[in-house]
Legacy VTK file of the C-alpha trace (Angstrom):
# vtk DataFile Version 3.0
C-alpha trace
ASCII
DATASET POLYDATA
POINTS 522 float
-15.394 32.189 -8.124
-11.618 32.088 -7.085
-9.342 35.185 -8.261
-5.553 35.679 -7.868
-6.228 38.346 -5.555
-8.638 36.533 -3.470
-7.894 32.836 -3.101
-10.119 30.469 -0.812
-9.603 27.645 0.481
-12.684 24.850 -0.414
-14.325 25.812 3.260
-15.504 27.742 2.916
-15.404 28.409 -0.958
-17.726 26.098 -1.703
-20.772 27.890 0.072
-20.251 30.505 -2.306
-23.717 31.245 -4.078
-22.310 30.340 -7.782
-20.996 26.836 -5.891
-24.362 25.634 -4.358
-26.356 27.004 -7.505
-24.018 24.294 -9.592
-23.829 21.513 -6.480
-28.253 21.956 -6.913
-27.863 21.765 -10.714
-26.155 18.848 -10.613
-28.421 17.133 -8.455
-31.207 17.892 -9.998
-30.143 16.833 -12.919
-27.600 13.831 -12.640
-28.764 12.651 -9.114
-31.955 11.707 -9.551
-31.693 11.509 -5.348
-35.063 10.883 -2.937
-36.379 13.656 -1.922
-35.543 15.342 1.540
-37.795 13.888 3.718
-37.629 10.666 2.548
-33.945 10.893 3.327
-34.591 12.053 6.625
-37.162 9.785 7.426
-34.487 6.607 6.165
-31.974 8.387 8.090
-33.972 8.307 11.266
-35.119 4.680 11.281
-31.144 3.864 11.292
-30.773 5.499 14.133
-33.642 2.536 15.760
-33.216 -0.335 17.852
-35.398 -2.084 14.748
-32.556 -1.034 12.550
-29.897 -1.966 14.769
-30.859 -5.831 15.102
-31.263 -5.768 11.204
-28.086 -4.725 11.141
-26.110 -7.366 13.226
-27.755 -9.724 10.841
-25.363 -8.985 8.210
-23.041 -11.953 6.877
-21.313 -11.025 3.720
-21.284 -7.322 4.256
-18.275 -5.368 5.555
-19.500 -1.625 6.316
-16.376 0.855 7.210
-14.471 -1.581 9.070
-11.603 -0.979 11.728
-9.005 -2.447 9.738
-7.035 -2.269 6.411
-4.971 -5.418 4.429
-2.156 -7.443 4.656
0.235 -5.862 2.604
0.010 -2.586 4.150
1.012 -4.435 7.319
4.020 -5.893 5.549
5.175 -2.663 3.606
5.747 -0.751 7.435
7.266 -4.108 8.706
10.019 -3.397 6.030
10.519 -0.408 6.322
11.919 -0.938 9.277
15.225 -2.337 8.214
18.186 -0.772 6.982
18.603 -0.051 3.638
15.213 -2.215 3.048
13.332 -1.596 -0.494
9.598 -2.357 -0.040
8.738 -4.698 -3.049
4.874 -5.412 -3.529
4.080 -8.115 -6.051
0.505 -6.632 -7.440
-1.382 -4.221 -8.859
-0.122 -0.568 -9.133
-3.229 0.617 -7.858
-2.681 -1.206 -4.517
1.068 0.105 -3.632
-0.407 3.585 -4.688
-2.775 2.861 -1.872
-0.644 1.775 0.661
1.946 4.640 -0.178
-1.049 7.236 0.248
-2.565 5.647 3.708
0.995 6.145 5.174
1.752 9.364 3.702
-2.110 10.910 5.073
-0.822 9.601 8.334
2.864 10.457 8.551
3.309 13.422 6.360
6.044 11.376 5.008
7.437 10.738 1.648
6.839 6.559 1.471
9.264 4.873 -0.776
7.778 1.820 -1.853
7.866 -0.118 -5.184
5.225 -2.350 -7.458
6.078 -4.600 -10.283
2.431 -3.454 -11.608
0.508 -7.004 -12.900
-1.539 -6.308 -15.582
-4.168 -8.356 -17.109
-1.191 -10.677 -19.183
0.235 -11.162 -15.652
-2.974 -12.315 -14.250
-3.630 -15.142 -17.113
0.022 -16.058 -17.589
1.501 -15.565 -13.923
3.636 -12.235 -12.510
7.271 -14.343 -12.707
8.175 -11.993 -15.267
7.029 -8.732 -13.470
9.209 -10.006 -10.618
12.354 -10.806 -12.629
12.196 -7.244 -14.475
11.293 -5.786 -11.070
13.732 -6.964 -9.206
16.357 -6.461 -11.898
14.771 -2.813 -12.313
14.929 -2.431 -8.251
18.809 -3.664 -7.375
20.049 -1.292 -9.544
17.916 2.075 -9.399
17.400 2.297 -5.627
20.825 1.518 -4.003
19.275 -0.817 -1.769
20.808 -3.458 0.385
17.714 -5.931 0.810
14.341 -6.027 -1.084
11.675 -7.695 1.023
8.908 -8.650 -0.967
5.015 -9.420 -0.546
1.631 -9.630 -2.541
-1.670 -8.310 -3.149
-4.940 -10.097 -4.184
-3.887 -10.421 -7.875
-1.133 -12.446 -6.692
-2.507 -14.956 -4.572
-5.466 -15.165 -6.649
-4.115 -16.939 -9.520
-1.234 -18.702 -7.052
2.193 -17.260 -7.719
4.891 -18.357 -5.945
7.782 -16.549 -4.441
9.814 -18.408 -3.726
10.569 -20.187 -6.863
9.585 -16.820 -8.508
12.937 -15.316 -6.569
15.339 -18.253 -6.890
14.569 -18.434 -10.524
15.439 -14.738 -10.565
18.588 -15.266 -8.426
19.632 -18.480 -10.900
19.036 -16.539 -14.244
20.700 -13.724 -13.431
18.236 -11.368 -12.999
19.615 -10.737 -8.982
22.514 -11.378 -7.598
22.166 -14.759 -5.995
23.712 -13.352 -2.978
21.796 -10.398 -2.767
18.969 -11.021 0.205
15.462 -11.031 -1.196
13.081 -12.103 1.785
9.358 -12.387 0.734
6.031 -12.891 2.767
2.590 -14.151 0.853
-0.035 -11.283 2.000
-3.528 -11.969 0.611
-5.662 -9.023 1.117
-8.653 -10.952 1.368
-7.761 -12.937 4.468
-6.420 -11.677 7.975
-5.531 -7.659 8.147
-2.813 -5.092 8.231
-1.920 -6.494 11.363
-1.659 -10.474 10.231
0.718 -8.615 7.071
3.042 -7.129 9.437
3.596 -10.161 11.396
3.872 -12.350 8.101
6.345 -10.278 6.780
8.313 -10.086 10.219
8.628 -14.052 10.456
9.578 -13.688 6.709
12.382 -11.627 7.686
13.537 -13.473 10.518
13.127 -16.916 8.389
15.576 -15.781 5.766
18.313 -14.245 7.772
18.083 -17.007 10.594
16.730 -20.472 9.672
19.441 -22.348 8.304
22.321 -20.536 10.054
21.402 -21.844 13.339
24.493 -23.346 14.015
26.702 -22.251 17.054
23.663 -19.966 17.900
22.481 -19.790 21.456
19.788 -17.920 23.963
21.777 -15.734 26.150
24.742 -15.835 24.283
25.391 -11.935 22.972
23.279 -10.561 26.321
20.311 -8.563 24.710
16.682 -8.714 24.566
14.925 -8.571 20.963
11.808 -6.180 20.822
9.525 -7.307 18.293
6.942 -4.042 18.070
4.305 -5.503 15.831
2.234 -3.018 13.659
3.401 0.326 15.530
2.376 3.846 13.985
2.864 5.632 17.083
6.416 6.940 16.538
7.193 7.638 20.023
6.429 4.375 21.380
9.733 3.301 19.198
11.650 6.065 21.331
9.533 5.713 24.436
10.965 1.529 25.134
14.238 2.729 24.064
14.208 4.919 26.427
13.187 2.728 29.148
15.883 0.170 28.324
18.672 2.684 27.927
17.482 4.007 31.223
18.038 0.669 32.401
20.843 -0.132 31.237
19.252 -3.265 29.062
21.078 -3.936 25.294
18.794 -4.362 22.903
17.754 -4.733 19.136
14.593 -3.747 17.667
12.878 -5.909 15.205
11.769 -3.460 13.035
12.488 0.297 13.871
10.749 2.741 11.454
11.177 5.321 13.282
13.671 7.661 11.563
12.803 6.396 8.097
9.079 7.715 8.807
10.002 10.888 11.038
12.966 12.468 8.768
14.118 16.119 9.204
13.592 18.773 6.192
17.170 19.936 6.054
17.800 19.933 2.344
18.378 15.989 2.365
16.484 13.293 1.110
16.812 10.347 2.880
14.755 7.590 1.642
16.467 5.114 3.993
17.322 6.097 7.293
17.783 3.982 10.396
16.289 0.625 10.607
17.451 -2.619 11.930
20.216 -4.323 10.371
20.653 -7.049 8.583
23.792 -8.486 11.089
21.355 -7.477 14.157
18.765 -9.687 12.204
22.089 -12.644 12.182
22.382 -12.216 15.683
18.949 -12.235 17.338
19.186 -15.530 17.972
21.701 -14.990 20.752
19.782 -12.934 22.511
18.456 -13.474 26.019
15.140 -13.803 24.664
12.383 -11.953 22.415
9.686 -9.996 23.793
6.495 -9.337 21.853
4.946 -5.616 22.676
1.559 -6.737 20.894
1.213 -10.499 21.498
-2.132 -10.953 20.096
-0.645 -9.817 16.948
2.541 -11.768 15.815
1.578 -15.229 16.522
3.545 -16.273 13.794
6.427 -14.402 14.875
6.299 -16.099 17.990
5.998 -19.805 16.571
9.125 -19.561 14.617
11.533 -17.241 17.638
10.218 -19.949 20.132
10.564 -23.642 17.630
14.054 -22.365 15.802
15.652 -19.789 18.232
14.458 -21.459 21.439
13.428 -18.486 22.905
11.327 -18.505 25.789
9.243 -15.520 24.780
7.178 -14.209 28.015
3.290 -13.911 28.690
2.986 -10.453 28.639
-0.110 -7.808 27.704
0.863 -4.980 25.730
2.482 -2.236 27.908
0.108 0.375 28.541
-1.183 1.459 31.990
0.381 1.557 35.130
-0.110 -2.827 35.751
0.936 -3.811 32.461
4.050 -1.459 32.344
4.975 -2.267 35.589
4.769 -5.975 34.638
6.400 -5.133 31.352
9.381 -3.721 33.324
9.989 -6.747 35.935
9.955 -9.151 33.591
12.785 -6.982 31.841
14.810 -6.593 35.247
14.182 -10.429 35.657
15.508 -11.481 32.245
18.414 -9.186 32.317
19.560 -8.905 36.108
18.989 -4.703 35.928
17.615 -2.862 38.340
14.929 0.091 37.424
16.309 2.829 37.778
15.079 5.835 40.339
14.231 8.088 36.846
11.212 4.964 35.708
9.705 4.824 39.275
10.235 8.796 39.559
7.895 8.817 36.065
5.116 6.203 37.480
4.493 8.625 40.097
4.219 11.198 38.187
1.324 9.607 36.555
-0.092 8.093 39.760
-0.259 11.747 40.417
-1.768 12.718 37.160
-4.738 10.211 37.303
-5.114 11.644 41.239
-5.439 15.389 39.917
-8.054 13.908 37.020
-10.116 11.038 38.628
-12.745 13.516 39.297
-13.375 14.472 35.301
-12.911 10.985 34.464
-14.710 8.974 37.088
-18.082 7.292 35.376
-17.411 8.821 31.941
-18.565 5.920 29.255
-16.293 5.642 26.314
-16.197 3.197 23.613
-13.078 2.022 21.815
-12.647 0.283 18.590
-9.502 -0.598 16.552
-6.681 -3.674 16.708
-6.802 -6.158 19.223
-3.762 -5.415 20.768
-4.274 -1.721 20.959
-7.967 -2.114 22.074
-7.468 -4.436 24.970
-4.719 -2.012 26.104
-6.922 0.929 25.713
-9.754 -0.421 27.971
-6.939 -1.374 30.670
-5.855 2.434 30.981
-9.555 2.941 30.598
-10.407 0.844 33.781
-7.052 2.221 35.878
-8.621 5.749 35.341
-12.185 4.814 36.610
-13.475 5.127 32.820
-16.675 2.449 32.564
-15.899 1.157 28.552
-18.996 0.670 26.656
-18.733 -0.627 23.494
-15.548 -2.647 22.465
-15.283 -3.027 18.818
-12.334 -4.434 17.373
-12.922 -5.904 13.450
-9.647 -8.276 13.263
-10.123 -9.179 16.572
-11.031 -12.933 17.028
-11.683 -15.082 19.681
-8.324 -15.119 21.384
-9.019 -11.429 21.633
-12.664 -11.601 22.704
-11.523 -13.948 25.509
-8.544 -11.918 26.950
-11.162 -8.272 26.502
-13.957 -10.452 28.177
-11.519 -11.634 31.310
-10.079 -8.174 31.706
-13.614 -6.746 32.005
-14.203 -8.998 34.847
-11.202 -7.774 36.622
-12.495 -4.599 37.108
-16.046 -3.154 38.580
-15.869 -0.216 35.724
-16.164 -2.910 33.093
-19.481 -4.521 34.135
-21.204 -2.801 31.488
-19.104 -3.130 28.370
-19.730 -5.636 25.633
-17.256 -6.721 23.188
-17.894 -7.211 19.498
-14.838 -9.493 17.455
-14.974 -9.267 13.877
-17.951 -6.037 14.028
-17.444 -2.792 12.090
-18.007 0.767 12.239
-21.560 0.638 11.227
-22.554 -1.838 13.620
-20.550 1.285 16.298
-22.892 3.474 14.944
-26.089 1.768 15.333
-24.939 1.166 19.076
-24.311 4.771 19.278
-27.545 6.107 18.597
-29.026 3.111 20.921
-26.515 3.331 23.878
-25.041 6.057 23.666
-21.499 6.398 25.455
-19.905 9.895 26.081
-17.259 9.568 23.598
-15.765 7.042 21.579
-11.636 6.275 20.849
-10.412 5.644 17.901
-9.016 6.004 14.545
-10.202 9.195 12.048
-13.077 7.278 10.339
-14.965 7.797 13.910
-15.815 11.413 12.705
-18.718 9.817 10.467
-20.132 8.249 13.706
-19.709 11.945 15.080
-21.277 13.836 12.247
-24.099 11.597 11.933
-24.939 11.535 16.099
-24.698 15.441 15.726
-26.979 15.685 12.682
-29.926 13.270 14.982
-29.602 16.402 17.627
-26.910 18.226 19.519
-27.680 15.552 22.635
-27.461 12.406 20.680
-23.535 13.723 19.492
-21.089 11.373 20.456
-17.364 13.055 20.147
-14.396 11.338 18.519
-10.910 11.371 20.431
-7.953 10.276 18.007
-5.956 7.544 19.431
-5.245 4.840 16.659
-4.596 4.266 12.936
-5.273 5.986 10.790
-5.470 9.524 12.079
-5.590 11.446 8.681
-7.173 14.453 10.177
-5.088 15.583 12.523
-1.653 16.736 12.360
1.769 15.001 14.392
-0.532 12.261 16.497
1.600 9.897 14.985
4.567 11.402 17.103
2.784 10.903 20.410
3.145 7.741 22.741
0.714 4.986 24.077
3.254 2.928 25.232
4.646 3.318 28.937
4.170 5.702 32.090
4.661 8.206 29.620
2.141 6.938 26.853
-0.745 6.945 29.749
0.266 10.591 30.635
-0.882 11.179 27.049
-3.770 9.200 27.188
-4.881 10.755 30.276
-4.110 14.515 29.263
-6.279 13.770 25.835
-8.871 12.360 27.345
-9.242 14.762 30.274
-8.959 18.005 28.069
-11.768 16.303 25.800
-13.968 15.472 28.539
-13.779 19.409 29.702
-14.144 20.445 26.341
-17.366 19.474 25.833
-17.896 20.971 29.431
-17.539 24.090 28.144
-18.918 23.796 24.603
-22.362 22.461 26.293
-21.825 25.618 29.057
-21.004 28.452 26.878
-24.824 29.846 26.692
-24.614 33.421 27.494
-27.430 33.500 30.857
-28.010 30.275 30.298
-25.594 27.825 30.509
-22.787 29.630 31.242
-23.219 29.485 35.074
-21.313 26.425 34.466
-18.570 27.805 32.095
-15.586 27.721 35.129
-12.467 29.488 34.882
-10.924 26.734 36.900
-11.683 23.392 35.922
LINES 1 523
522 0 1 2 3 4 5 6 7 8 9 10 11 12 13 14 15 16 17 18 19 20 21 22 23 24 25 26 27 28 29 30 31 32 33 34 35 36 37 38 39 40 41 42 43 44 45 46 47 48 49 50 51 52 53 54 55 56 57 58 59 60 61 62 63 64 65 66 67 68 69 70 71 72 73 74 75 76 77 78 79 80 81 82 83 84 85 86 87 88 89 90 91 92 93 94 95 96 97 98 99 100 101 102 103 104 105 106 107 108 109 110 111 112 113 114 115 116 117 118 119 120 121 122 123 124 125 126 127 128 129 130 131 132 133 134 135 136 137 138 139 140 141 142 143 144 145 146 147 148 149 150 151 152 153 154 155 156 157 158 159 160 161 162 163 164 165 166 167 168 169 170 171 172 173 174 175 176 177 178 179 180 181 182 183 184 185 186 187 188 189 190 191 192 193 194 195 196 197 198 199 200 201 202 203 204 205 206 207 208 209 210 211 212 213 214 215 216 217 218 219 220 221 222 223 224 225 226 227 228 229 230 231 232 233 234 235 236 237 238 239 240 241 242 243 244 245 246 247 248 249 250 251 252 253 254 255 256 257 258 259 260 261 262 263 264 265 266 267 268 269 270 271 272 273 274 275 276 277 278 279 280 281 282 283 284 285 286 287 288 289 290 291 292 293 294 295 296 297 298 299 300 301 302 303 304 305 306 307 308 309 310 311 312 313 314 315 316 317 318 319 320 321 322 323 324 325 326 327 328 329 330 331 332 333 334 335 336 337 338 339 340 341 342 343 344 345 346 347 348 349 350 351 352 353 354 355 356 357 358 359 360 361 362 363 364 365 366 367 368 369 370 371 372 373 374 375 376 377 378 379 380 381 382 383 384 385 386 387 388 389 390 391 392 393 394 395 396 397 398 399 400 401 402 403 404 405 406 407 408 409 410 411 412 413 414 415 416 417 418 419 420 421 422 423 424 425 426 427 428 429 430 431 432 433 434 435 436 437 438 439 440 441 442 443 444 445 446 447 448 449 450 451 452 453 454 455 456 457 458 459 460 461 462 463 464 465 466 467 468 469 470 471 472 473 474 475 476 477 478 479 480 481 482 483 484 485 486 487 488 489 490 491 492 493 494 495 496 497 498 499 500 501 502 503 504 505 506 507 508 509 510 511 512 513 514 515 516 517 518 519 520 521
């Protein structure tokens, strides 16, 4: 057991005798578990081709998938304006949720709020947890907007904002000036990703819509950046960079970066940076407003092209060599710039990088699951390094997304093999990766159940995780790194290398066996 003197962490505490003796106790009594080999023998017929078509048969059956809800999607959308208070409009068990998911993955202190429905709420309608919350919000929290949304509870029995709010704002609950824009989230439809762009068109709605007047494209000589659902914190500062470098103005529809990234010098800060509400006013004058993950913010893009008359360009996410260079004409085409000597210096650097590499990478299958945006950009770096994609899973992905994945495939001979799956989850990954087995697979933390359960079939059926996505709750400062860019491939090309001779040398480090492989030099 643990003493003062001696304290152990649970690993490995728990293999203590006196710990197992108890973890057996317990299942021997309270269990009542199959025995051992009937375990194994149910574990092994998952691992079939038999078990595999059984289990693309499923219909109303969601096992682990790639994804998480609307509201989370809206929460990070908000907090990416200034002086923004996060309002959801549910259950205090959801916001406790969505608060934990982002502080596993940023190692952040997440200031969000819930107006906690209860079961009254749910027969006789939330208006009331809304006027108290908002009432409770504008004065506690010193913030300067409140942008709502909603959870299951909500939509379930049909609240509706905006009466809810203008009834606050006309009985005084709110000042009526005081800017309270809202979003309708259902959990049960769409995905984070759907969230953040409902909320983002929310935004944009209430600051923008009727205020059109004497508002033109071009007029204030900027380009709006609209980042979509965005956890990588550097690929905020990564297209700043690029534009500053440049010499393009911009404004950032959303920045969380500084909010979700804040220093530990004695200050709490539970609203830094952000886009402002008069940058919000003004986006209409902009040149025009360019979407980094199309796929995702189709709503977005309805309302910047039908009110602002924007004339927002067909462009892929930027990632890669192609779609960044493509990402960064279009720029110097919209604006008139030039890029600079320092952007094309950086491209060949990489060029350079995938040169030294090629040789570790050439061949290697890898499989990829997560958003649609992210995933179609990860199997375009994939292809530009000589990578041969296996299996492309992407659960919120629909057929837009299959479509685009399925046409970028055929652009390349390294993606003759792959096969895309819209709307599959991490269970239908794992059956594929005990009956195709690719060398590795990219995404988000969950993966590592894919890994542990390969490596418990045999050390040759293991198929390694590498952490590019969201969540990443098992790894420390990932969320800092950069996909985005000449400098986001660098990163993906250094993980994916140093993983690829990784398992070089774990499968050569036999002493006089194996290890006539275990190179110095690599």
């Amino acid at each position: 057991m643990q003493t003062i003197d001696k304290i152990k962490p649970c690993y490995p505490l728990f293999r203590a005798d006196d710990y197992q003796d108890m973890i057996a106790r317990k299942r021997g009594t309270f269990e009542e578990a199959p025995g051992k080999d009937k375990v194994a023998e149910t574990f092994a017929w998952t691992t079939t081709q038999e078990y595999q078509d059984l289990n693309f048969k499923r219909e109303a059956l969601t096992i682990n998938p790639a994804k998480t809800c609307q509201p989370l999607g809206s929460a990070l959308c908000g907090l990416g304006f200034k002086k923004t208070m996060v309002y959801i409009h549910g259950s205090q068990g959801c916001v406790a949720y969505f608060r934990t998911y982002f502080n596993r993955h940023f190692k952040e202190p997440i200031a969000f709020i819930a107006d906690s429905m209860t079961e009254d709420a749910a027969v006789f309608g939330g208006q009331k947890n809304i006027h108290e919350g908002l009432a409770n919000a504008s004065k506690l929290y010193g913030a300067e907007m409140i942008a709502v949304s909603t959870t299951c509870i909500a939509e379930v029995i049909g609240d509706d904002l905006n009466a809810f709010i203008n009834n606050a704002k006309n009985e005084g609950y709110i000042a009526k000036d005081f800017p309270v824009p809202f979003a309708h989230t259902p959990s049960f439809v769409g995905s984070h990703v759907t969230g953040w762009d409902n909320m983002e068109e929310g935004i944009l709605r209430y600051f923008t819509l009727n205020t059109m007047e004497g508002k033109a494209p071009g007029k204030n000589g900027k380009i709006n950046i609209v980042p979509g659902f965005e956890t990588y914190l550097g690929n905020y500062r990564v297209i700043k960079r690029m534009l500053r470098e440049m010499g393009v103005e911009y404004t950032m529809l959303s920045d969380p970066e500084e909010v979700l990234d804040t220093p530990a010098d004695g200050e709490f800060r539970m609203y830094a940076g952000g886009t402002t509400m008069d940058e919000v006013k003004d986006a209409p004058n902009a040149i025009t407003t360019v979407l980094l993950q199309p796929l995702g913010l189709e709503k977005t893009k309805k309302f910047v092209e039908t009110t602002w008359n924007h004339e927002v360009p067909k462009l892929n996410i930027p990632m890669g060599v192609a779609w960044t260079d493509e990402w960064l004409m279009k720029i110097a085409e919209l604006t008139g710039k030039e890029i600079p000597p320092s952007l094309t210096l950086e491209r060949g650097r990489l060029l350079d990088m995938m040169t030294d590499s090629h040789a570790w990478l050439h061949g290697k299958k890898m499989a990829v699951y997560g958003d649609p945006d992210f995933t179609l950009g990860m199997v375009k770096v994939l292809l530009e390094f000589g990578i041969e994609p296996t299996h492309i899973v992407s659960t919120n992905g629909g057929k837009r997304w299959d479509k685009a994945m399925k046409k970028l495939l055929e652009s390349s001979p390294y993606g003759a093999s792959a096969k895309t799956y819209p709307g599959a989850d991490l269970w239908h990954l794992r059956s594929l990766c005990f009956t195709d087995k690719p060398d590795f697979i990219i995404g988000s933390s969950y993966g590592k159940y894919i890994q542990r359960d390969t490596l418990h079939k045999g050390r040759e059926f293991e198929v390694p995780l590498i952490r590019i996505g969201f969540p990443i709750f098992d790894r420390h400062h990932l969320h800092r790194m950069t996909t985005l860019g000449y400098e986001g491939a660098m990163y993906i090309l250094t993980t994916l290398t140093n993983a690829v001779l990784e398992r070089l040398d774990d499968e050569t480090r036999g002493m006089g066996t194996t290890d006539y492989n275990h190179d110095l030099v690599r």
